[in-house]
ZALUM-970984 format. One record per residue: z, x, y of N, C-alpha, C in turn; residue in one letter. Coordinates in steps of 0.001 Angstrom, whole numbers, plus 500000, padded with zeros to 6 digits. Atoms other than C-alpha are relative to their C-alpha. Layout:
% residues N
ZXYZXYZXYa ...
This chain:
% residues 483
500000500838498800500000500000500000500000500878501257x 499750499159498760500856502454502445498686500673500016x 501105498896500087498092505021501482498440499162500290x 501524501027499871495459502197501714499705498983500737x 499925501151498792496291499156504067500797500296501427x 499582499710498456497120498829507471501288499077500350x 499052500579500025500231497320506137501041500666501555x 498407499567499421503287499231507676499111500293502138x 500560500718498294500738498505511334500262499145500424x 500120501163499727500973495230511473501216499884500090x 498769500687499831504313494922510370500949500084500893x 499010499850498560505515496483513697499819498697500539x 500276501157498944504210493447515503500168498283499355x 499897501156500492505289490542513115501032500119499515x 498685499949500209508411488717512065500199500239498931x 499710499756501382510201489669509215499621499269498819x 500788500765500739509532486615507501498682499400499568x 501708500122499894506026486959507868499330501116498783x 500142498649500606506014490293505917499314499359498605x 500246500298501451505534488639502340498321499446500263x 501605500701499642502408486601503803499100501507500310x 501042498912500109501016489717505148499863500869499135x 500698499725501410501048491320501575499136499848500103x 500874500957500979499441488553500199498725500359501132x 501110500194499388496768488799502975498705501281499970x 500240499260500388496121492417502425499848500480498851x 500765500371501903495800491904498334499055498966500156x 500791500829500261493475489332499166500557498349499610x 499638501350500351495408486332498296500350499317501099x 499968500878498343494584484167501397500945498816499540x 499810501105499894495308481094499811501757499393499724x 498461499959499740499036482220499811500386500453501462x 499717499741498830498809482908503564500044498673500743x 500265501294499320499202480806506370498958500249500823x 500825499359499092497164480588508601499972500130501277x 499829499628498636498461481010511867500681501324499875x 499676498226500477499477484619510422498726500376499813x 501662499420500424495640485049509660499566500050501142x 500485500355498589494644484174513020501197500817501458x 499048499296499018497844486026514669499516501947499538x 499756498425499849497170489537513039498345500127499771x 501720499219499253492900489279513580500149499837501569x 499808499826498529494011488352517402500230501535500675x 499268498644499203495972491722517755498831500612499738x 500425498549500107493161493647516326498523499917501217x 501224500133499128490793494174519582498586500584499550x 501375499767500575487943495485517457499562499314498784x 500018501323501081486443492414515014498640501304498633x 500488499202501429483936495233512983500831501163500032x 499176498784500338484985498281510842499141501120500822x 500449498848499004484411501570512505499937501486499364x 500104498593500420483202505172511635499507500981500565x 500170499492499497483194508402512721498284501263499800x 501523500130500545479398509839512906500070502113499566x 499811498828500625480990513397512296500624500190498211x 499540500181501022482610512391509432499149499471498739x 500878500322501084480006510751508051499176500941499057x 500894498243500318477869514061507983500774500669498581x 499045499204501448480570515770506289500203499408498760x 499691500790501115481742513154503780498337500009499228x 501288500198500977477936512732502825499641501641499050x 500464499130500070477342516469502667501185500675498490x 498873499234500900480640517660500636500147498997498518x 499537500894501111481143514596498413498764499355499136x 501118500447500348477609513493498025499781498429500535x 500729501318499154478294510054499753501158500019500959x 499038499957498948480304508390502531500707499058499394x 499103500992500358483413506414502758500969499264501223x 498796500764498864485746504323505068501316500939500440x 498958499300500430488385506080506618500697499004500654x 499114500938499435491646503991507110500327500354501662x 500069499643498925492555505708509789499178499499501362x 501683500003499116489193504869511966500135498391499647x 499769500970499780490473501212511219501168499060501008x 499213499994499323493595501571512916499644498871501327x 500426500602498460493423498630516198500233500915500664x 499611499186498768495005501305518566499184501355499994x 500366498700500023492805504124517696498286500102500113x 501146499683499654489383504808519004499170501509500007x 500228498509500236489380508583518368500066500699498682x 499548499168501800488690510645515093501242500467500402x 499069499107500054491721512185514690499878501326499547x 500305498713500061490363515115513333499114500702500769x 501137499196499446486844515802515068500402499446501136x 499667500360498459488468514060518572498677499791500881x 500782501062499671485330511921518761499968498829500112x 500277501653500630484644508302519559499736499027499317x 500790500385501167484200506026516616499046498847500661x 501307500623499421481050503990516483500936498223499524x 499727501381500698481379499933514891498455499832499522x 501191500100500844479163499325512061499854498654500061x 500253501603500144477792495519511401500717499820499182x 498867500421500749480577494906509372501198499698500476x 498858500200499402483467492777510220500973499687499385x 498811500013500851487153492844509673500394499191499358x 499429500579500215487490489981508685499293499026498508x 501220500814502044484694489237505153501435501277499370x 499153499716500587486629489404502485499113500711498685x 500173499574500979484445491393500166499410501733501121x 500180498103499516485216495291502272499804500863499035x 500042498977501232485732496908498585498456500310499822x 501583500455500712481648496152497877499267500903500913x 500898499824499107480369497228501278500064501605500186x 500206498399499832479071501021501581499698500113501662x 500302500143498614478974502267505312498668499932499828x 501318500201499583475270503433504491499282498611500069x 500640501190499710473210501108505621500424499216500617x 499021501124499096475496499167507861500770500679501267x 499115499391498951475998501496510943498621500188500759x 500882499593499067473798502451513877499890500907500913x 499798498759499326473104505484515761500330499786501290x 499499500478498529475083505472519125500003501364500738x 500012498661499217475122508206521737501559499699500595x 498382499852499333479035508572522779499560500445501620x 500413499738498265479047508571526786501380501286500064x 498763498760500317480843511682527736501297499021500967x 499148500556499563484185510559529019501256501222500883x 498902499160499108487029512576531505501112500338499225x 499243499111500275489174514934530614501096498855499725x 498977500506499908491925512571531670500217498624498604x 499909501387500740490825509322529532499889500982498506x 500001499498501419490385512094526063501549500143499986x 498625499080500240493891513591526887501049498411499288x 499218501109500529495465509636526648499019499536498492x 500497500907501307492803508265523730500901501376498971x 499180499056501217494661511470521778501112499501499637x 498662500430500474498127510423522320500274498509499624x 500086501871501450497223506615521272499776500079498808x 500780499902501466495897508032518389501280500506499320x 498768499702500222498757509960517703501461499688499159x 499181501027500094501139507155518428499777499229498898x 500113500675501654499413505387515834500015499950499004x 500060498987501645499210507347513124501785500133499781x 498068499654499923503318508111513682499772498617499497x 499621501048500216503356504111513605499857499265498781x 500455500724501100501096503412510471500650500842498592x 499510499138501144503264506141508447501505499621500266x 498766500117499582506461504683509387500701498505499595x 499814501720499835508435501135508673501012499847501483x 499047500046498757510126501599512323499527498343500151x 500340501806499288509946497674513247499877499998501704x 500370499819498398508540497971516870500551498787500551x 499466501612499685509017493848517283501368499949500339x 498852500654499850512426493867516903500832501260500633x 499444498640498913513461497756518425499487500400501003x 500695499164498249511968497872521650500635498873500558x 498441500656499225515000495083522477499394499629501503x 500353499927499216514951495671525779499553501558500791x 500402499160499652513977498961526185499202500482500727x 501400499985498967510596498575528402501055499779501048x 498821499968498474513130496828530883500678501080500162x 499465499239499601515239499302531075499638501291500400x 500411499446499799512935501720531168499453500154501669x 500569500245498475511175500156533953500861500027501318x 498522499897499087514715499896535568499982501502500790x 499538498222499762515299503800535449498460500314500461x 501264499574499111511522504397536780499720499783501048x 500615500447498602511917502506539891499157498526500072x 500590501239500083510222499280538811500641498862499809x 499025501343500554512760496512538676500775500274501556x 499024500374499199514022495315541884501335499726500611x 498289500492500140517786494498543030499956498456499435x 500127501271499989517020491043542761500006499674497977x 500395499659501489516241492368538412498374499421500021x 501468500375500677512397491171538863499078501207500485x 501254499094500402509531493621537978498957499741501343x 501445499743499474507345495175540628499226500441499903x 500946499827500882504397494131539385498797500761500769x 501291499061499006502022495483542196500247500999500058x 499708498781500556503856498877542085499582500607499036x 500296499627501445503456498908538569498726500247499190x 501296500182500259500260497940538209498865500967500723x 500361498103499000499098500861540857500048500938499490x 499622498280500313501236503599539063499153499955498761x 500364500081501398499583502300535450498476500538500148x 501850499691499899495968502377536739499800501516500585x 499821498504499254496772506113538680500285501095498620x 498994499308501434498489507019535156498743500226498860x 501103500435500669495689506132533171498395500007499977x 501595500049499305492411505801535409499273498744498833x 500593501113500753490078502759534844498833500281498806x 501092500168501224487568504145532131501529499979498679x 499104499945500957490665504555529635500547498308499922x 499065501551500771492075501292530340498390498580499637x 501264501035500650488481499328530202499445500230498521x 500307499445501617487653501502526815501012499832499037x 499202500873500876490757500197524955500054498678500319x 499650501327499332490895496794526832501300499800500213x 498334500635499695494629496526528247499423499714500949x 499807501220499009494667493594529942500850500000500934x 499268500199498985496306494139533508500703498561500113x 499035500892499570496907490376533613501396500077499562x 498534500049500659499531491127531274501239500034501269x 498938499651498835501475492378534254500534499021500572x 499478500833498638501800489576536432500886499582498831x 498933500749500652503438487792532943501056500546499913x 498945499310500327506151490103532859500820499219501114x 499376500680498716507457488261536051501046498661499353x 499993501092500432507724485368533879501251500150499301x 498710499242500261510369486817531639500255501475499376x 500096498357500003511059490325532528500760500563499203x 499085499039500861513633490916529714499535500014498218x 500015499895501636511544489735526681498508500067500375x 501255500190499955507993489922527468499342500985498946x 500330499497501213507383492379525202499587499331498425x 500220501261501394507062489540522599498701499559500146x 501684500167500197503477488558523799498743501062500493x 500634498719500123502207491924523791498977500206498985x 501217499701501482498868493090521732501045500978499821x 499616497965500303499638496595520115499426501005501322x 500812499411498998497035498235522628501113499961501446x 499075500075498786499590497078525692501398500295499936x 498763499718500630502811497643523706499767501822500441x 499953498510500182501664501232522896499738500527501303x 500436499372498222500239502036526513501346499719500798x 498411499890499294503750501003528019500474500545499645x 499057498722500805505664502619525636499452501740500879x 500332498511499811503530506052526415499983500141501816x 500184499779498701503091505218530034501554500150500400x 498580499692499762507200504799530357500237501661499493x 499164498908500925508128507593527854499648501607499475x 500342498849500470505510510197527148499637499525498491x 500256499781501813505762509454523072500957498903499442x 499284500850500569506538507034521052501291500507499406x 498497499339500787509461509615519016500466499642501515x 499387499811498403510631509696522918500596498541499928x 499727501917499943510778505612522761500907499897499486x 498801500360501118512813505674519625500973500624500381x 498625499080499883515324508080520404500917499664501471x 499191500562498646515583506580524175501420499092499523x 499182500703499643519162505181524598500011498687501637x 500338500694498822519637502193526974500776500234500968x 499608499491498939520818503660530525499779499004501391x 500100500466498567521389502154533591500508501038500634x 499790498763498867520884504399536591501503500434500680x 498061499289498845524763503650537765501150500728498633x 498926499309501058525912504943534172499456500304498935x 500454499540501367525191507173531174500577499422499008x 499701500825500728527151505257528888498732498732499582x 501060500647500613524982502975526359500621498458500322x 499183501508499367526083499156527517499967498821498615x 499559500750500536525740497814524484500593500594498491x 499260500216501480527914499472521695501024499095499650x 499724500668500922529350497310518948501713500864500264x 498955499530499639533168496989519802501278499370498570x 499419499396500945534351496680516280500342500660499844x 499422498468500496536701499070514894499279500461499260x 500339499724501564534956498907511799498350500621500055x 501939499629499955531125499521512986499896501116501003x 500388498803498557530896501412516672498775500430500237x 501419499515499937527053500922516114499610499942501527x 500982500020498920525005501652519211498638499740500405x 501366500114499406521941501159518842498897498853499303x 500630501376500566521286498591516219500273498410500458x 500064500965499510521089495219517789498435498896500102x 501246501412499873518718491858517706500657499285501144x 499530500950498333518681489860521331499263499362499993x 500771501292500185518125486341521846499030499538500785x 500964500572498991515638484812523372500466499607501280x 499163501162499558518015482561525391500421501550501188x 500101498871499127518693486074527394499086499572501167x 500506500400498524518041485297531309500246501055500937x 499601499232498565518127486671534922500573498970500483x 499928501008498955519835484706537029500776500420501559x 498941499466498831521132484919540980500398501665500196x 499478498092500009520751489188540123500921500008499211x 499006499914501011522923488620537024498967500318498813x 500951500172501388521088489432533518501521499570499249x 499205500438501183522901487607530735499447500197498744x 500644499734501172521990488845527569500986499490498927x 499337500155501714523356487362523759499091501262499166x 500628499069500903522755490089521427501117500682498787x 499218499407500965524075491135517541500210501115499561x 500049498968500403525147494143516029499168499548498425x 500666500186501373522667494268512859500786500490498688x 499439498745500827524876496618511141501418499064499231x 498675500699500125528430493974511617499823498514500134x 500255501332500003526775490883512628501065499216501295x 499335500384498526529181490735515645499432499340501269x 500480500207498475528086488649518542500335500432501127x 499520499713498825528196489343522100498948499226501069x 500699500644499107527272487809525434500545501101501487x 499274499115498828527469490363528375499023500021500898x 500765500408498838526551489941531808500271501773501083x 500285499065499261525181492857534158499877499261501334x 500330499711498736524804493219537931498833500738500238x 501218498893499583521299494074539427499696500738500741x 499663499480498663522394495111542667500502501873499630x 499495499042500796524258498230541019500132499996499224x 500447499360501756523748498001537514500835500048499795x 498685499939500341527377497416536961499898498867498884x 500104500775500986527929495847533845501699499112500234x 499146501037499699530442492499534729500871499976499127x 498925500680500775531864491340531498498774499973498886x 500811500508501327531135491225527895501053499109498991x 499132501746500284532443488249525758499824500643498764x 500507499974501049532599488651522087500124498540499584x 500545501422500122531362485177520642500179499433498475x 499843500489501314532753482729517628498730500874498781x 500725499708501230531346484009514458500560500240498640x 499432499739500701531857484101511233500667501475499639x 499911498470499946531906488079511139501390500573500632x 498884499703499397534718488005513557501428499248499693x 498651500674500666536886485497511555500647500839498258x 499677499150501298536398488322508612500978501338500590x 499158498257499177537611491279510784501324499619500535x 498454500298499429540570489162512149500636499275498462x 499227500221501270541911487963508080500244501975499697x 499977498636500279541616491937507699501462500600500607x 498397499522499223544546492352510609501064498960499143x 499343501190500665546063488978508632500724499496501212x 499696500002498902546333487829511973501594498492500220x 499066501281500058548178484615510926501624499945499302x 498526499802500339551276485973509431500398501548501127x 499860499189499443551007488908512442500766499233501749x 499760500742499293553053487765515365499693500705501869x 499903498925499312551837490743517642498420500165500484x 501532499478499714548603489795519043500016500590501242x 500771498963499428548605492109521461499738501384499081x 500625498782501095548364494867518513498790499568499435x 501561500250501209545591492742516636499082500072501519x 501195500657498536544081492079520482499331501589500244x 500688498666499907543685496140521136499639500298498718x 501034499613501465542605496582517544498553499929499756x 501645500877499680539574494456518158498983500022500702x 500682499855498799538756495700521607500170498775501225x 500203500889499121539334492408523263500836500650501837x 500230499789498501539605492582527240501869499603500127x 498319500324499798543687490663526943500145499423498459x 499372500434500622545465489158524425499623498704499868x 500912501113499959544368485975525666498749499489499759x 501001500167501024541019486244524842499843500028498583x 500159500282501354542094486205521389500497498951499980x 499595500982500279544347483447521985499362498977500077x 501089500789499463541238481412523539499266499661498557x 500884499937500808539506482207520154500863499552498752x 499171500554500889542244481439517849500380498441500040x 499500501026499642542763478190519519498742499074500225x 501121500833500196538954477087518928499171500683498982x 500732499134501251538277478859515473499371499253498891x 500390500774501363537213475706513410498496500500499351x 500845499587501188535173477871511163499429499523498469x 499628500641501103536121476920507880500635499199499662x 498838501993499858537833473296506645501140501058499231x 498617498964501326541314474499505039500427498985499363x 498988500927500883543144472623502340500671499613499836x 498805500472499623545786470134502485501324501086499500x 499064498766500404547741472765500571500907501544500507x 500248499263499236547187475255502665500952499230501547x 499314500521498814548453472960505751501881499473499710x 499144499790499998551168472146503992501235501486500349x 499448499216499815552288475588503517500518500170501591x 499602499001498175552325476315507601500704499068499852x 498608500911499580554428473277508132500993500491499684x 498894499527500192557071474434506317500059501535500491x 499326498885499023556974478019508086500271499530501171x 499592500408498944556918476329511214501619499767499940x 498663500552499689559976474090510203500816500906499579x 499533498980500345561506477422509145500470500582500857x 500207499564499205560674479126512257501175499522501042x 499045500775499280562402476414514130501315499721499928x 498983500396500444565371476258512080500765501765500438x 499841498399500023566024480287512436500102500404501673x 499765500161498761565603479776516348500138498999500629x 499469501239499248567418476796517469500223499645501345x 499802500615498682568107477985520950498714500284500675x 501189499380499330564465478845521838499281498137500198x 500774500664499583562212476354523537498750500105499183x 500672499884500778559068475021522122498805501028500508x 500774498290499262557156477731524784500289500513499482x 500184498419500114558761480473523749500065499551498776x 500556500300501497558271479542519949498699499964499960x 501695499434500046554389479367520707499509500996499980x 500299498361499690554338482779522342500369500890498664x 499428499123500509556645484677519742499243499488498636x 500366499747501575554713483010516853498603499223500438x 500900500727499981551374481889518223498878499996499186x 500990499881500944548892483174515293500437498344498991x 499781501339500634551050480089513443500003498975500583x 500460501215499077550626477662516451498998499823499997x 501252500344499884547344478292516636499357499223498922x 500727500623501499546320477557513024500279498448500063x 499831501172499776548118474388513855499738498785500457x 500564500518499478546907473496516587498582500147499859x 500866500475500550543628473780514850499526498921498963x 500101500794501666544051471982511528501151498803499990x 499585500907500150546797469938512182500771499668501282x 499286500886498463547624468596515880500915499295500357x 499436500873500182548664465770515206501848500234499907x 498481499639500607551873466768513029501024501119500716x 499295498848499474552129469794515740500690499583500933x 498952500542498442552826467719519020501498499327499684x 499134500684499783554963465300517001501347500529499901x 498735499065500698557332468246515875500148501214501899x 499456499262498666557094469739519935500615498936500315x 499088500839499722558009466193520986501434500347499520x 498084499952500566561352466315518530500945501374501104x 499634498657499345561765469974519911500527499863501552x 499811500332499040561413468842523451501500499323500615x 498869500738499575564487466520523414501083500412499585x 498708498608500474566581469462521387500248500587501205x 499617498956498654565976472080523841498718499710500761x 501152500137499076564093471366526926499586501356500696x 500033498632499417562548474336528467500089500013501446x 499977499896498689564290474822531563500785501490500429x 499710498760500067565176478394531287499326501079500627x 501247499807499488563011479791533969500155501865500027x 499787498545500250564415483716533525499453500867498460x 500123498914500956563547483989530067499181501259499876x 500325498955499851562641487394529128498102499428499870x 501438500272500627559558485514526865499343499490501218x 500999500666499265558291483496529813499766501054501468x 500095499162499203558538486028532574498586501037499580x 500980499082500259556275488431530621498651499010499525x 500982500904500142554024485408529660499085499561501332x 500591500162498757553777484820533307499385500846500697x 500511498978499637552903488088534493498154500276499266x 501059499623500588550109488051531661499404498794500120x 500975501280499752548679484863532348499152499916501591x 500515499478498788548428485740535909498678500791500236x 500976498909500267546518488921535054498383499570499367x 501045500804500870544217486875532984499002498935501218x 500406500951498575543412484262536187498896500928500795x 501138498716498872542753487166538607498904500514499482x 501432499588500959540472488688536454499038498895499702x 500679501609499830538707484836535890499390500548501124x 500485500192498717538546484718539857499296501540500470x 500886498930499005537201488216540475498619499992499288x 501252500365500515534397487703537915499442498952500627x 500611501183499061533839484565539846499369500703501253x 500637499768498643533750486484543281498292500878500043x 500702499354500008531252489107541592498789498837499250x 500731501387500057529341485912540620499298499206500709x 499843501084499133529337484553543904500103498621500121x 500208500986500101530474481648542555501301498906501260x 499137500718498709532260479067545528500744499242498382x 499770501426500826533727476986542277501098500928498987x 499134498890500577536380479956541200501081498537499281x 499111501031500431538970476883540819499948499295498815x 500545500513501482536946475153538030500157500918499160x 499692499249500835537035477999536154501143500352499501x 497952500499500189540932478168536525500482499396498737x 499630501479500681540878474695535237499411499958498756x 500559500017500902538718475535532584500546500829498789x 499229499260500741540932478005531496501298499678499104x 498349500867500362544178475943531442499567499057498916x 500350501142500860542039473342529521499770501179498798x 500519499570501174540875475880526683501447501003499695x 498387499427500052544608478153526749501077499150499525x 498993500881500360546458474609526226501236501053500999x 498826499665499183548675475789529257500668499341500943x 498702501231498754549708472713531018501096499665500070x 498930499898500014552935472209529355500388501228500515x 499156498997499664553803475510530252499923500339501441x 500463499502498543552363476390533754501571499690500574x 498577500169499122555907474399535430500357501253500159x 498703498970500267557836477497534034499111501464500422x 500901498407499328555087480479535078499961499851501556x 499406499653498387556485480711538715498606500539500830x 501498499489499695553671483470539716498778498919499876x 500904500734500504551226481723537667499432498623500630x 500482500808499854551625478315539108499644499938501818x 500369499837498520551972479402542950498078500638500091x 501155499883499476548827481064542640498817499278499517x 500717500971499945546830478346541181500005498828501259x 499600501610498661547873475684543965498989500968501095x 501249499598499191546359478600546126498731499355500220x 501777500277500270542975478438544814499872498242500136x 500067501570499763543649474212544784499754499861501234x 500057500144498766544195474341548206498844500456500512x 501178499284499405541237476803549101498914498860499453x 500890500951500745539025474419546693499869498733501036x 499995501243499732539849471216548083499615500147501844x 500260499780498989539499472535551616498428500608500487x 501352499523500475535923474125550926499337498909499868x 500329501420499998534887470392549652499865499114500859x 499830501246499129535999468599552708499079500683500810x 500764499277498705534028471118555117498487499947499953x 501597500042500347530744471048552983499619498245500243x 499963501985499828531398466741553058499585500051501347x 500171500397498683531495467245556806498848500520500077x 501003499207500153528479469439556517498490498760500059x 501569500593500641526004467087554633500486498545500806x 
């Protein structure tokens, strides 16, 4: 397969699940293809007959006694022998009859005179050729590892605005200066391409031929090895922005990113997995300075395997499982523990926590049902996932034991301090947001934290929410008078 089809070519530019079809299409068994895979990988190839080189022919006739096809000289991206660093011709034969084994070049080619061509347009048809040959001896998956790498490239070259959109008239200047127009009319890259990059400048790479893929790549990088080995850099930091913040992985460079990846307001928001851990993430950059905002790690199953690993639910110490994990506070695990319905659990199973709870409770009689959340919240949480119900009616009882009016305790003092910390941080991501609506987010917090019973008793905590209430509600009345 390798030594004979233009398999491990194609398969840079198609999805994984496509791979089995393009076999079958390259053994000949169409009628196991589809056919918008038949019609997607004769699109990419910009030359519809086979092609041969008229030095090669000579030789092959002269040494072997006849001629033969060379794969190579079928290559879409390659218009140059690779050995005699001539132009190939196109015989009357096209790529796409299905009886190529049968057909001899003689007799099916025509004598062409090669136009001489500039120094400059041989020096690039070499390193396409090159590039290709590296590509058709390789299973590197181009489709799914060039991420975002063009962007960022284009970033660090000067082509990406503050605003994060692609200047395309710049670009389109330095490409044609880079290149000169007989090179780019003698492969056909399509300039319009350019303006689409506007369209979406972080995945466009997805409706790329090969021919425009490979010419960016070489026009950014010099070489495709250069491409692969690039790390992703933003100009305000050598650090790679998206390693994998598992303990267990610390990959850097393997990642799949979603479509669903935007610009917005000079923010890029990217979702993207570690391939390696299967870890999600959602992390938002700044285009202004290339400061990377905030990265989220995101429900998954992957991350409900790495937190049974700490045994987070008989651990009462999530701030040890919280820096274990990498998370940003403590609270962001508690956020995630407190909306983990992953898996259903078994009445058996729910029994068991009840009775640690009523254990729990019996062992600390003079504690409030706050500081019983805090000091054992991996077992609140599970609770307040799976069984609610049975949890409030056992805070109610609690409530009319001991009420929590103990506003010194040690537990709620340090609860308050860290809930605080948690807010500010909210509202400064808001300010670097520019979002006017910091307050909602607050509120959005208290709603997903389950912190309304408690707020009364967080002193700090609740003075500086009323703040932001006040600033909110005063902001509202001014824009009312406004409109």
């Amino acid at each position: 397969m390798r030594a004979h089809t233009l398999y491990f070519f194609y398969s840079n530019f198609i999805l994984d699940e496509e791979k089995v079809e393009l076999n079958n299409l390259l053994e000949g068994n169409r009628a196991k293809v589809n056919r918008n895979l038949n019609e997607k990988i004769w699109s990419k190839h910009p030359v519809k007959r086979l092609r041969y080189c008229p030095e090669c022919l000579i030789e092959n006739t002269s040494k072997f006694g006849e001629d033969y096809w060379h794969l190579s000289h079928q290559i879409p991206t390659v218009f140059m022998c690779p050995q005699h660093q001539t132009l190939l011709n196109e015989s009357s034969i096209s790529i796409s009859e299905s009886d190529l084994q049968v057909n001899k070049l003689k007799g099916n080619f025509q004598e062409e005179s090669n136009p001489r061509l500039q120094k400059k347009t041989i020096f690039h048809l070499k390193n396409l050729t090159d590039a290709s040959l590296f590509l058709n001896e390789s299973d590197w998956n181009l489709k799914y590892n060039i991420n975002f790498k063009l962007y960022f490239l284009l970033i660090n070259k000067g082509y990406v605005t503050t605003a994060g959109e692609i200047n395309i008239l710049k670009l389109e200047k330095a490409i044609i200066n880079h290149y000169g127009i007989e090179f780019l009319k003698l492969v056909g890259f399509n300039l319009f391409i350019i303006k689409k990059m506007q369209i979406n400048p972080l995945l466009f790479h997805m409706e790329l031929n090969p021919i425009e893929t490979l010419s960016l790549i070489l026009f950014l990088s010099g070489s495709l090895e250069r491409f692969i080995a690039y790390q992703y850099r933003f100009p305000s930091s050598n650090e790679s922005p998206f390693e994998c913040t598992n303990p267990h992985c610390n990959e850097t460079q393997s990642f799949t990113f979603n479509r669903n990846s935007r610009i917005i307001n000079g923010k890029i928001q990217t979702y993207y997995e570690c391939k390696k851990c299967n870890f999600l993430y959602c992390t938002f950059f700044e285009t202004i300075k290339w400061r990377r905002l905030e990265t989220r790690i995101l429900e998954s199953k992957a991350l409900t395997v790495i937190l049974s690993r700490y045994n987070y639910n008989n651990d009462s110490n999530l701030e040890l499982v919280a820096n274990k994990l990498n998370f940003f506070s403590s609270l962001n695990l508690e956020r995630y523990l407190l909306n983990k319905k992953i898996t259903p659990v078994s009445d058996e199973i729910k029994k068991e926590r009840r009775m640690e709870w009523l254990e729990i409770v019996n062992l600390n009689l003079g504690l409030s049902p706050i500081e019983l959340k805090h000091l054992y919240f991996s077992l609140y949480s599970f609770l307040y996932c799976y069984d609610l119900e049975w949890l409030n009616q056992q805070i109610c009882k609690l409530n009319k034991v001991t009420p929590c009016d103990n506003y010194t305790s040690k537990v709620l003092i340090k609860r308050d301090r860290k809930v605080l910390l948690y807010l500010k941080d909210i509202v400064k991501k808001g300010i670097l947001w520019g979002s006017t609506d910091v307050f909602l987010w607050i509120n959005r917090e208290i709603e997903i934290l389950d912190l309304h019973d408690e707020l009364p008793y967080l002193k700090k905590t609740f003075n500086y929410i009323e703040k932001h209430r006040q600033f909110y509600s005063q902001t509202q009345k001014a824009l009312t008078k406004v409109t």
